[in-house]
HTML snippet that shows the backbone in 3Dmol.js (N, CA, C, O; Angstrom):
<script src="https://3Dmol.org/build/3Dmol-min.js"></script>
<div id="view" style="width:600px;height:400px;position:relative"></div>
<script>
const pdb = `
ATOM      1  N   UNK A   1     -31.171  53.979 -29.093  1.00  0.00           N
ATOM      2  CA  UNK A   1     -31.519  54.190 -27.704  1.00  0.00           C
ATOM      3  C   UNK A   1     -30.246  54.063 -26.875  1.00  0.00           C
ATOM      4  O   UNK A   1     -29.608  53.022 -27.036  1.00  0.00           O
ATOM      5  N   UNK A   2     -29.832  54.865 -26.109  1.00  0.00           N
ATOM      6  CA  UNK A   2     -28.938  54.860 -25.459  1.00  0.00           C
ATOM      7  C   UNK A   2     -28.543  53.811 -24.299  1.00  0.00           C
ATOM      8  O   UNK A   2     -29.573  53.301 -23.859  1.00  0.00           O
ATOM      9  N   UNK A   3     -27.404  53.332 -23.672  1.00  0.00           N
ATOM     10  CA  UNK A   3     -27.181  52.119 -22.946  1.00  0.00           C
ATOM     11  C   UNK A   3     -28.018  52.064 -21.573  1.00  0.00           C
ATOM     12  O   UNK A   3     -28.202  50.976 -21.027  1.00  0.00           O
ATOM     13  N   UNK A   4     -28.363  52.882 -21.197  1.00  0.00           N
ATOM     14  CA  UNK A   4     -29.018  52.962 -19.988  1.00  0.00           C
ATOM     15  C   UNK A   4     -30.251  54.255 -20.015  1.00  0.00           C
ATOM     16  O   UNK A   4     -30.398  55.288 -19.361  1.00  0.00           O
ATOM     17  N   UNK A   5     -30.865  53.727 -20.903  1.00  0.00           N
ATOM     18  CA  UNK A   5     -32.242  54.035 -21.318  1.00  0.00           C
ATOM     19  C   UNK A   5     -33.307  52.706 -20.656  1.00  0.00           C
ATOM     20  O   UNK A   5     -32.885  51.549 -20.663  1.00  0.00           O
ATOM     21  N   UNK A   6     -34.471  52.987 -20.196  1.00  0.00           N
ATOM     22  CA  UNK A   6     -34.682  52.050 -19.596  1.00  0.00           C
ATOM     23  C   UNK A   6     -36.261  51.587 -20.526  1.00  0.00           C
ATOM     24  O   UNK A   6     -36.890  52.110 -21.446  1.00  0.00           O
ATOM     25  N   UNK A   7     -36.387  50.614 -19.875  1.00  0.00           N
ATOM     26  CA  UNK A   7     -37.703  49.916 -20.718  1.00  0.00           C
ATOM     27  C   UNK A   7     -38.946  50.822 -21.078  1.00  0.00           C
ATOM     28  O   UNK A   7     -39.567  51.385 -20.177  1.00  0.00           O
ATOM     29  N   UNK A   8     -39.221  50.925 -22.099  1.00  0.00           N
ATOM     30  CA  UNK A   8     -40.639  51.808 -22.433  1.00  0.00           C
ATOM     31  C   UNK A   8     -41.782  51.202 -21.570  1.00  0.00           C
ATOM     32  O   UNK A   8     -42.108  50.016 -21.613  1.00  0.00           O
ATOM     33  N   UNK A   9     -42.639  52.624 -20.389  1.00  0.00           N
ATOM     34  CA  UNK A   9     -43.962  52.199 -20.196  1.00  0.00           C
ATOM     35  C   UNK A   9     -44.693  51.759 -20.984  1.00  0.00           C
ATOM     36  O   UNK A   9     -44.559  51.902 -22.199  1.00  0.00           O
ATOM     37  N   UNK A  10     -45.753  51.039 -20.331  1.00  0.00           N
ATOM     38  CA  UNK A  10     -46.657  50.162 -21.128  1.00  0.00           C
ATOM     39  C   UNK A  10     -47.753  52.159 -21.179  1.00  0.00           C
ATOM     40  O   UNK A  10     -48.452  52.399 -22.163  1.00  0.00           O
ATOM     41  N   UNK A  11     -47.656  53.051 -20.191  1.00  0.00           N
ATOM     42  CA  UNK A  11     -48.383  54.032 -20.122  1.00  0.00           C
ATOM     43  C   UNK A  11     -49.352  54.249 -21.795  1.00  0.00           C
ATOM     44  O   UNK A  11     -50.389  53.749 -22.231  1.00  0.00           O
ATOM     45  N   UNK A  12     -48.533  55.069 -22.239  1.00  0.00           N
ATOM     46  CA  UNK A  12     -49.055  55.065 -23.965  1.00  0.00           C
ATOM     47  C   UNK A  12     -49.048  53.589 -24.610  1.00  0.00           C
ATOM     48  O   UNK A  12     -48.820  53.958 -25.762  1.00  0.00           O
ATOM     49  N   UNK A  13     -49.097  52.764 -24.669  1.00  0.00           N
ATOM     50  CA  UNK A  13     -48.759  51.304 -25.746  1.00  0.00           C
ATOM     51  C   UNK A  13     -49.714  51.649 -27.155  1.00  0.00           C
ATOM     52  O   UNK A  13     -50.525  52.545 -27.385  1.00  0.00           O
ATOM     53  N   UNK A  14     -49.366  50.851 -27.717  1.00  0.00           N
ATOM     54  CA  UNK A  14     -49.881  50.810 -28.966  1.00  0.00           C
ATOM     55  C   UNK A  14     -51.514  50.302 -28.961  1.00  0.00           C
ATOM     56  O   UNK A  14     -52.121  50.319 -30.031  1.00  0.00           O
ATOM     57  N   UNK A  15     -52.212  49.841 -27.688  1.00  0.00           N
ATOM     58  CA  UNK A  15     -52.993  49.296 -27.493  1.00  0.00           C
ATOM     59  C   UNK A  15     -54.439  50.465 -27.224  1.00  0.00           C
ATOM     60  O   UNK A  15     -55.628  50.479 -27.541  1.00  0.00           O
ATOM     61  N   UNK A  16     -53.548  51.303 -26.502  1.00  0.00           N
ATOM     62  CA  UNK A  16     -54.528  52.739 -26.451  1.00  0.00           C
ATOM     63  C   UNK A  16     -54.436  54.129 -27.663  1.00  0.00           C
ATOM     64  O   UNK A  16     -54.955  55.243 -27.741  1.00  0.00           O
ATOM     65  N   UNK A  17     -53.737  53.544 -28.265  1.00  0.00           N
ATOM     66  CA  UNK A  17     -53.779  54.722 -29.380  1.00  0.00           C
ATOM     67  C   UNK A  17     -54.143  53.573 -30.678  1.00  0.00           C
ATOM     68  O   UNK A  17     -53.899  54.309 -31.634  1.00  0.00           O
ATOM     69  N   UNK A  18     -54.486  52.501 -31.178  1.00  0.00           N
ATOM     70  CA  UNK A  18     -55.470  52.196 -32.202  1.00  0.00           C
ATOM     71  C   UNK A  18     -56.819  51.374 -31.037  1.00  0.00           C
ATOM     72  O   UNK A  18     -57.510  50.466 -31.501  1.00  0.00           O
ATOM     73  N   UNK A  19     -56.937  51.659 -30.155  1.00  0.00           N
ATOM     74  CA  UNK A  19     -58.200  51.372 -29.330  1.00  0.00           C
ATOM     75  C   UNK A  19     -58.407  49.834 -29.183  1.00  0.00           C
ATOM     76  O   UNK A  19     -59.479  49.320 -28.864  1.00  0.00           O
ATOM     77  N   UNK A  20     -57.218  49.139 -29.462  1.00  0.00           N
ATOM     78  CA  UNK A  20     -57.574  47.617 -29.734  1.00  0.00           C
ATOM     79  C   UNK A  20     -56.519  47.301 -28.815  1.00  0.00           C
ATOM     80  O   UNK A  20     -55.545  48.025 -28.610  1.00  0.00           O
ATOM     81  N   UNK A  21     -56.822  45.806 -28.076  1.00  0.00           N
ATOM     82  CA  UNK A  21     -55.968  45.523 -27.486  1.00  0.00           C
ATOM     83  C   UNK A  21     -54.619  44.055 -28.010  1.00  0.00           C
ATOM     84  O   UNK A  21     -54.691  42.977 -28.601  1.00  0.00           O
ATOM     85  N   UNK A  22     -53.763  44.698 -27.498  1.00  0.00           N
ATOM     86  CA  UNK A  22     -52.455  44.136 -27.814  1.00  0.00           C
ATOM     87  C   UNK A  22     -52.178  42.951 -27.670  1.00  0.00           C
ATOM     88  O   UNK A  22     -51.352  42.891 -26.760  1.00  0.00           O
ATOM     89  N   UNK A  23     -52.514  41.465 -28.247  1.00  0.00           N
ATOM     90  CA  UNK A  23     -52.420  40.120 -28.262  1.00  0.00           C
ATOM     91  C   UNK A  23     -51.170  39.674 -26.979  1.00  0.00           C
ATOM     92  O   UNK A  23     -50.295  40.449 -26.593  1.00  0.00           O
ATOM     93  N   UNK A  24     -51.291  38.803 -26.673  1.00  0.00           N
ATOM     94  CA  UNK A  24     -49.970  38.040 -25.869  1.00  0.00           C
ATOM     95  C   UNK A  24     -49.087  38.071 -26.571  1.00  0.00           C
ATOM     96  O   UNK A  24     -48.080  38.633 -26.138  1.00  0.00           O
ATOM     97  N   UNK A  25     -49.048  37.526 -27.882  1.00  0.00           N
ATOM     98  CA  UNK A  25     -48.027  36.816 -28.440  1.00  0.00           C
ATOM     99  C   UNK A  25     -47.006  38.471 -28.774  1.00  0.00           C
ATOM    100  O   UNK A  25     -45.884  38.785 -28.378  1.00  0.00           O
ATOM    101  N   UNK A  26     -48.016  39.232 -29.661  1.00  0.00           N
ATOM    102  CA  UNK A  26     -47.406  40.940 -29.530  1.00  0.00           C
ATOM    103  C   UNK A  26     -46.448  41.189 -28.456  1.00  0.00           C
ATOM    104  O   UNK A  26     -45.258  41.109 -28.763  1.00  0.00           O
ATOM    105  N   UNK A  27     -46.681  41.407 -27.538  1.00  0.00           N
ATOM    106  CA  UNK A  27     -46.268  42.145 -25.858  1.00  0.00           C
ATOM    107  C   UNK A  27     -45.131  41.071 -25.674  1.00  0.00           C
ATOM    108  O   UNK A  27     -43.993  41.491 -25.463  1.00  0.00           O
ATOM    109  N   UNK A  28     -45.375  39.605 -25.746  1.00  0.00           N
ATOM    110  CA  UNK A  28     -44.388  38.750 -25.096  1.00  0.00           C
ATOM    111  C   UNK A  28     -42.975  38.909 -26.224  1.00  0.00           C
ATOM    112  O   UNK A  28     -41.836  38.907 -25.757  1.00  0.00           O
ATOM    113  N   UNK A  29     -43.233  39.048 -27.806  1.00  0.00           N
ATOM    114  CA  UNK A  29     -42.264  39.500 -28.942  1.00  0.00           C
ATOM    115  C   UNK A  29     -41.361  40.607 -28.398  1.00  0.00           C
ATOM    116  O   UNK A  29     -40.141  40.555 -28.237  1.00  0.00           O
ATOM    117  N   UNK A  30     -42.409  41.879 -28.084  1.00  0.00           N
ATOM    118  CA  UNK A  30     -41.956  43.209 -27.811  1.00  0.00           C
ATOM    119  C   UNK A  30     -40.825  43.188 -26.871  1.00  0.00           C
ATOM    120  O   UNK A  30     -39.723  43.722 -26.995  1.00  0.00           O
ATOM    121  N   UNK A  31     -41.358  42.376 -25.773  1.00  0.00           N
ATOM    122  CA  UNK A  31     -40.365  42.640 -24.559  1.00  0.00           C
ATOM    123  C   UNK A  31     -39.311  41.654 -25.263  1.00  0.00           C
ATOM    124  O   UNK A  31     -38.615  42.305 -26.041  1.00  0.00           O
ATOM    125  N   UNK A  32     -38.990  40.372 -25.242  1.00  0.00           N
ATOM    126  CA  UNK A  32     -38.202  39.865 -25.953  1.00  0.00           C
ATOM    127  C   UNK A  32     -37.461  40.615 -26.679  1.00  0.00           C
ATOM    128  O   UNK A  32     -36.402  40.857 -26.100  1.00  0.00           O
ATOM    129  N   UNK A  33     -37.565  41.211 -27.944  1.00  0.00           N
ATOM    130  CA  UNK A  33     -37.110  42.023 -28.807  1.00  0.00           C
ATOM    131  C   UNK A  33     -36.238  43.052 -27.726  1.00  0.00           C
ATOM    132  O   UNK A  33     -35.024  42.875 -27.629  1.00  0.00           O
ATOM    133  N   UNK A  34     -36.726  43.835 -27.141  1.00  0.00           N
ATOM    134  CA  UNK A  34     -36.060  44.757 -26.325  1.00  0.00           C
ATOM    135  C   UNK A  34     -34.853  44.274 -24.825  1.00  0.00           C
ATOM    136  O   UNK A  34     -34.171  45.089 -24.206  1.00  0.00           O
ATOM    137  N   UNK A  35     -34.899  42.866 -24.584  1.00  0.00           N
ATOM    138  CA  UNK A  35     -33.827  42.621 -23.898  1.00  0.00           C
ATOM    139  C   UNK A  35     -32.947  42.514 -24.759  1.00  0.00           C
ATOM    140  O   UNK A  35     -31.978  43.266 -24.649  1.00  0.00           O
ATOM    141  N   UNK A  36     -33.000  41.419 -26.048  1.00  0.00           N
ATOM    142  CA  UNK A  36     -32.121  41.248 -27.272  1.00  0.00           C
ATOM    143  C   UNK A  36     -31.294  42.406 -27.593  1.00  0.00           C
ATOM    144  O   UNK A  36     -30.073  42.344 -27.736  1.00  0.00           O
ATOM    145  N   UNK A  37     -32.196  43.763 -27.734  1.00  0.00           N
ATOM    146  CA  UNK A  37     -31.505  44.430 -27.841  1.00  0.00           C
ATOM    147  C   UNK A  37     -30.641  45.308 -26.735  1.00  0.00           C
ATOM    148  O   UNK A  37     -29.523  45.755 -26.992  1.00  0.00           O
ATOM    149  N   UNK A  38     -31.158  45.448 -25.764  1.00  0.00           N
ATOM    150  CA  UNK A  38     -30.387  45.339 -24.662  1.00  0.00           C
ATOM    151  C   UNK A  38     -29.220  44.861 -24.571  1.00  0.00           C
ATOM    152  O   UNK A  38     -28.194  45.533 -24.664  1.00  0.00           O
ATOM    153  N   UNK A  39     -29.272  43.686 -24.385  1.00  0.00           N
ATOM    154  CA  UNK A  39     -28.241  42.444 -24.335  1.00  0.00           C
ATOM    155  C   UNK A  39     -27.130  43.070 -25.421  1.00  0.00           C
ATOM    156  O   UNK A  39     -26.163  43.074 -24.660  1.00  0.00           O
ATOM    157  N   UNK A  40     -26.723  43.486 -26.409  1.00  0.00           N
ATOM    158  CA  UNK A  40     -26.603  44.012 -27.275  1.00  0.00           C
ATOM    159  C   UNK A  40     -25.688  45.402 -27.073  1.00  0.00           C
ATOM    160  O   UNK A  40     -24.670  45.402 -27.765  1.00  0.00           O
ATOM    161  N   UNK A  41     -25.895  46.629 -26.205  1.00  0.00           N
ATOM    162  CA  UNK A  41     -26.542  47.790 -26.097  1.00  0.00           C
ATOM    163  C   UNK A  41     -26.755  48.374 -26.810  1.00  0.00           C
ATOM    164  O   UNK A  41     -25.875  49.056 -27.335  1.00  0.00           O
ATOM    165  N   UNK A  42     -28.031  48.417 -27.206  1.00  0.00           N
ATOM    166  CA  UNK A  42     -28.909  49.015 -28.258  1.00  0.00           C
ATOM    167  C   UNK A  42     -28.122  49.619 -29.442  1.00  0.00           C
ATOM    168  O   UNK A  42     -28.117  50.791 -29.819  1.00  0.00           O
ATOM    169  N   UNK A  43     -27.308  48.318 -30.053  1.00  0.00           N
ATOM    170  CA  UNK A  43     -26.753  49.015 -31.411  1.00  0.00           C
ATOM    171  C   UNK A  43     -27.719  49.444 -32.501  1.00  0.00           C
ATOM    172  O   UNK A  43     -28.834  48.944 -32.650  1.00  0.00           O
ATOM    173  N   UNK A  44     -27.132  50.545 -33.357  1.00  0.00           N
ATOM    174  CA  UNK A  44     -28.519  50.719 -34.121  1.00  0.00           C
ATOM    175  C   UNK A  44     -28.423  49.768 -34.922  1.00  0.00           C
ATOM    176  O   UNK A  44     -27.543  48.910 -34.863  1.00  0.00           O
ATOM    177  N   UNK A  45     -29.776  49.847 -36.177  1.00  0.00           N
ATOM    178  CA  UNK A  45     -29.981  49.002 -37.387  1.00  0.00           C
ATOM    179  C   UNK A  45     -30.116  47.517 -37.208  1.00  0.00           C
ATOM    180  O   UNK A  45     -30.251  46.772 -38.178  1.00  0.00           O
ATOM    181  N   UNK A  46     -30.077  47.061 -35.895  1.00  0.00           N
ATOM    182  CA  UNK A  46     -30.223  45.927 -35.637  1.00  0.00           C
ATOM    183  C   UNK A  46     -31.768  45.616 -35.135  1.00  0.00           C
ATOM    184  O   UNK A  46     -32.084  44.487 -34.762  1.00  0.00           O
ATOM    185  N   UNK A  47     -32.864  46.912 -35.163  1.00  0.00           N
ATOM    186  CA  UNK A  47     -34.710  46.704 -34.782  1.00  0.00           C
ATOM    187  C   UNK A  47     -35.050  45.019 -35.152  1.00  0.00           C
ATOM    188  O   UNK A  47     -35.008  43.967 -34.514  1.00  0.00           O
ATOM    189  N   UNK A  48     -35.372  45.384 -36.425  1.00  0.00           N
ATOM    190  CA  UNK A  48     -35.917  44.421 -36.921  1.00  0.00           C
ATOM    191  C   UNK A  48     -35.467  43.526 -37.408  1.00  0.00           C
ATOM    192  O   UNK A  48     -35.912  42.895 -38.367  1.00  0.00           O
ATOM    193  N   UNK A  49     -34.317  43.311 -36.683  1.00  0.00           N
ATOM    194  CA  UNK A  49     -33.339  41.844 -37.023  1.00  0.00           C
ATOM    195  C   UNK A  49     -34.081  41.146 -35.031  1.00  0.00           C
ATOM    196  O   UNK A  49     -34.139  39.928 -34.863  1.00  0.00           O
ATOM    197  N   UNK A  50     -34.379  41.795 -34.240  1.00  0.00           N
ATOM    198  CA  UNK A  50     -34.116  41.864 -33.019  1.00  0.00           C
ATOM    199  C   UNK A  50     -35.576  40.918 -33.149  1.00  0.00           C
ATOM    200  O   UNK A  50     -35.773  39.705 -33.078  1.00  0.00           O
ATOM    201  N   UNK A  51     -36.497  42.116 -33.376  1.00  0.00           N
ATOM    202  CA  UNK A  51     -38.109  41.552 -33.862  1.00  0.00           C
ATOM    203  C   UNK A  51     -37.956  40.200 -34.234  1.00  0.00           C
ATOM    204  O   UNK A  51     -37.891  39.378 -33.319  1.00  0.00           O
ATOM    205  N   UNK A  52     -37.871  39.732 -35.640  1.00  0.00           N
ATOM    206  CA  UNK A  52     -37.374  38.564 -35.839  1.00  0.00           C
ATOM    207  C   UNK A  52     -36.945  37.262 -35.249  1.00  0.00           C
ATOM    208  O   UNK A  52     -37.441  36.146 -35.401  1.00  0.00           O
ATOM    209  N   UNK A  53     -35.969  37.625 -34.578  1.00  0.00           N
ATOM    210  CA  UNK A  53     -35.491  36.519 -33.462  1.00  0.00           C
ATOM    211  C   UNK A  53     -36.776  36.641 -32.346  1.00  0.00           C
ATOM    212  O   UNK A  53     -37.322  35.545 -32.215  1.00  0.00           O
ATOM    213  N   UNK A  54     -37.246  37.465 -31.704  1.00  0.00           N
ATOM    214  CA  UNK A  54     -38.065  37.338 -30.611  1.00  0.00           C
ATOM    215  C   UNK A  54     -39.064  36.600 -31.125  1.00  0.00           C
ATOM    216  O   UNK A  54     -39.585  35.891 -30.262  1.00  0.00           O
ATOM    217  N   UNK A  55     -39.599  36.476 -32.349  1.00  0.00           N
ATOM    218  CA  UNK A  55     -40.614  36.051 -32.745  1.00  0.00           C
ATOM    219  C   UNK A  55     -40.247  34.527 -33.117  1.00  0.00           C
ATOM    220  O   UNK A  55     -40.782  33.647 -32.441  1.00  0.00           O
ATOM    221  N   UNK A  56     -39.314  34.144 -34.214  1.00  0.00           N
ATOM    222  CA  UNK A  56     -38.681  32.694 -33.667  1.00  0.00           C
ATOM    223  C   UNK A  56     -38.672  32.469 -32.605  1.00  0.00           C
ATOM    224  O   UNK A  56     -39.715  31.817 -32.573  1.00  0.00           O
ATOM    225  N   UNK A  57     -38.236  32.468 -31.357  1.00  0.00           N
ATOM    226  CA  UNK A  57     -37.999  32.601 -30.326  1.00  0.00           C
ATOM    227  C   UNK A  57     -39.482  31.820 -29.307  1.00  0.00           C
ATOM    228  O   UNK A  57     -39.621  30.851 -28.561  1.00  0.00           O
ATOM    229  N   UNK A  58     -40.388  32.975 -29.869  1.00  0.00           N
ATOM    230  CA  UNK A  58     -42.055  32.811 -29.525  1.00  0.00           C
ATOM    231  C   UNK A  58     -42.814  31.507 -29.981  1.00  0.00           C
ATOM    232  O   UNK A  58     -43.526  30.667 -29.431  1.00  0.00           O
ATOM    233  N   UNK A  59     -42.327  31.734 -31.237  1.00  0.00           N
ATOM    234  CA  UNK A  59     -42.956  30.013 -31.944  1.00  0.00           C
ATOM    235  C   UNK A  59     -42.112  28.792 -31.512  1.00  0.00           C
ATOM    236  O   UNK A  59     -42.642  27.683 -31.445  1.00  0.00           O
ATOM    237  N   UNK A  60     -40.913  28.962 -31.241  1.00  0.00           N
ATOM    238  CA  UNK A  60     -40.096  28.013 -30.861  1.00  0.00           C
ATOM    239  C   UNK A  60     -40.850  27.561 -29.331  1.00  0.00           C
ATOM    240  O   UNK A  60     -41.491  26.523 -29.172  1.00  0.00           O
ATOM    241  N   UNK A  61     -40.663  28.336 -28.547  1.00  0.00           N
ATOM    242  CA  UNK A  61     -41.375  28.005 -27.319  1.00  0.00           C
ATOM    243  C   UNK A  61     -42.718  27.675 -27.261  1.00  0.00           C
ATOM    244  O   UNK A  61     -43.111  27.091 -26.251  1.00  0.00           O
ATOM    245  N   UNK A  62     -43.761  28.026 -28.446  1.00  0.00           N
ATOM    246  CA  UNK A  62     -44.894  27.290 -28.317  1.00  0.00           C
ATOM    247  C   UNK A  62     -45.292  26.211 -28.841  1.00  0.00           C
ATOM    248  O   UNK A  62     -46.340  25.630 -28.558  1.00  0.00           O
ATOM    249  N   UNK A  63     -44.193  25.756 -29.921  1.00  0.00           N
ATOM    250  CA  UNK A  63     -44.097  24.683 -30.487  1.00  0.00           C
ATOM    251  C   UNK A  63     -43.503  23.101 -29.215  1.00  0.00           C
ATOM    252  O   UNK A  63     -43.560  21.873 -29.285  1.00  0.00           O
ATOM    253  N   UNK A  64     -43.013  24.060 -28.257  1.00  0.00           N
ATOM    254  CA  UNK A  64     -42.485  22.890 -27.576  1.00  0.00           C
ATOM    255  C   UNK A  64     -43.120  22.452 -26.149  1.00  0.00           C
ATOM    256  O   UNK A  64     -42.823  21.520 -25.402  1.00  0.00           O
ATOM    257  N   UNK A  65     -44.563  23.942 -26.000  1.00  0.00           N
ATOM    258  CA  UNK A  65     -45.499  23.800 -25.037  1.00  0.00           C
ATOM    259  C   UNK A  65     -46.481  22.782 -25.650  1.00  0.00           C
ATOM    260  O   UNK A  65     -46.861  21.799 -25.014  1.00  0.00           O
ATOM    261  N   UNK A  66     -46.878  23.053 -26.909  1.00  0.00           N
ATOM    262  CA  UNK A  66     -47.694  21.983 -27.355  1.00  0.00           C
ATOM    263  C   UNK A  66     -47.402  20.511 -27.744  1.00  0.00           C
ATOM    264  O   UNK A  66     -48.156  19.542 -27.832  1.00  0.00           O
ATOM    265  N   UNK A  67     -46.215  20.633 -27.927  1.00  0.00           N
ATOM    266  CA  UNK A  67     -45.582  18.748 -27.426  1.00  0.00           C
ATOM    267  C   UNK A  67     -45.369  18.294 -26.357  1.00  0.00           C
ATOM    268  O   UNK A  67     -45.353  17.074 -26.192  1.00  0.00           O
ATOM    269  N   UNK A  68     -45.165  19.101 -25.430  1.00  0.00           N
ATOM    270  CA  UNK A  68     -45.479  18.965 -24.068  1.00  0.00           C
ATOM    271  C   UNK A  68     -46.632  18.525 -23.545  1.00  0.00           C
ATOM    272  O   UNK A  68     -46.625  17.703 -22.629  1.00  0.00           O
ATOM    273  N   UNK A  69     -48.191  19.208 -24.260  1.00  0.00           N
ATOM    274  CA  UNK A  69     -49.279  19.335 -24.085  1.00  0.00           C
ATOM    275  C   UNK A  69     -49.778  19.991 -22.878  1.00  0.00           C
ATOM    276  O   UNK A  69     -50.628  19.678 -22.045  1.00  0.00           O
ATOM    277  N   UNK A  70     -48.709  21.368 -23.082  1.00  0.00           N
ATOM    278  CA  UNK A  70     -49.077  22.629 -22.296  1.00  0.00           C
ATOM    279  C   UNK A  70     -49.757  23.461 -22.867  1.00  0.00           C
ATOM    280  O   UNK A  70     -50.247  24.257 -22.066  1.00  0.00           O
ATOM    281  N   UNK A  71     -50.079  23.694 -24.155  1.00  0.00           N
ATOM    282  CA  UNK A  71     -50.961  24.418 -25.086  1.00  0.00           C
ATOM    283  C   UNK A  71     -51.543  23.647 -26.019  1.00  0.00           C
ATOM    284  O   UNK A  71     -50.844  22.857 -26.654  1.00  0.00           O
ATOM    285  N   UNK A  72     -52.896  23.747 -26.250  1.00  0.00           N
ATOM    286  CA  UNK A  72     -53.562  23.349 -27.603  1.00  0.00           C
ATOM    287  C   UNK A  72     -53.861  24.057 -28.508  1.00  0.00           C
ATOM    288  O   UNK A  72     -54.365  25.075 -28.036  1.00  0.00           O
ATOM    289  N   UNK A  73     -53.829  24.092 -29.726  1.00  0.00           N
ATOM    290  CA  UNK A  73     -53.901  24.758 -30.842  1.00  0.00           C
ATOM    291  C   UNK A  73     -55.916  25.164 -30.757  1.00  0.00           C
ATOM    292  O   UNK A  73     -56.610  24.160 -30.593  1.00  0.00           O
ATOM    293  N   UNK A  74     -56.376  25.989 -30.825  1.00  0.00           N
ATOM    294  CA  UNK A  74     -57.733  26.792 -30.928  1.00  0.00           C
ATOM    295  C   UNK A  74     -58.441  26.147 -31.974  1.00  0.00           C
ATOM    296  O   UNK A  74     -57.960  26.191 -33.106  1.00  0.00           O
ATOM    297  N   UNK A  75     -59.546  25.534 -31.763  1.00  0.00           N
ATOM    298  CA  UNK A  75     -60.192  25.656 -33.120  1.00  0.00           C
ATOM    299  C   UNK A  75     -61.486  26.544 -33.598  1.00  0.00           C
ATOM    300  O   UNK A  75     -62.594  26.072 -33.854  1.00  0.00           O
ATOM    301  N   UNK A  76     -61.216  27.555 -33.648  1.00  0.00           N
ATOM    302  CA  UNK A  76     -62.252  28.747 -34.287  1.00  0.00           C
ATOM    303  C   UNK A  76     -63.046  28.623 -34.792  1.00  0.00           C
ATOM    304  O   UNK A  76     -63.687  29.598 -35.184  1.00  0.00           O
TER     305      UNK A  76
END
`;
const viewer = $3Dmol.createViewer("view");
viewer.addModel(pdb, "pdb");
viewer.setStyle({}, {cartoon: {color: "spectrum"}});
viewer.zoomTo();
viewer.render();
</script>
């Protein structure tokens, strides 16, 4: 993606083309992932190294809302 390519609409998401909707934790990764790579400017081959970190990133921060006792874990 080029350096000044700008953020993908949510318009099409992945949420309206398999008819299901797109979790928090999904969307909050996604965008994450895409400043990273940003931050970056969008070198290639680095996707799913990017993914990765956003998602550490995600658990890291909810691991430290729930010691906080800003989030509780669900019991289903």
């Amino acid at each position: 993606m080029p350096k000044n390519a700008e953020k993908p609409s949510s318009a099409c998401s992945e949420s309206q083309l398999s008819g299901a909707a797109i979790p928090e934790n999904y969307q909050w990764i996604a965008e994450a992932a895409y400043y990273k790579a940003l931050a970056r400017g969008f070198a290639p081959n680095r996707d799913q190294q990017d993914w990765l970190e956003a998602k550490k990133d995600y658990e890291a921060l909810l691991l430290t809302q729930r010691k906080n006792g800003l989030v509780s874990l669900r019991q289903d």
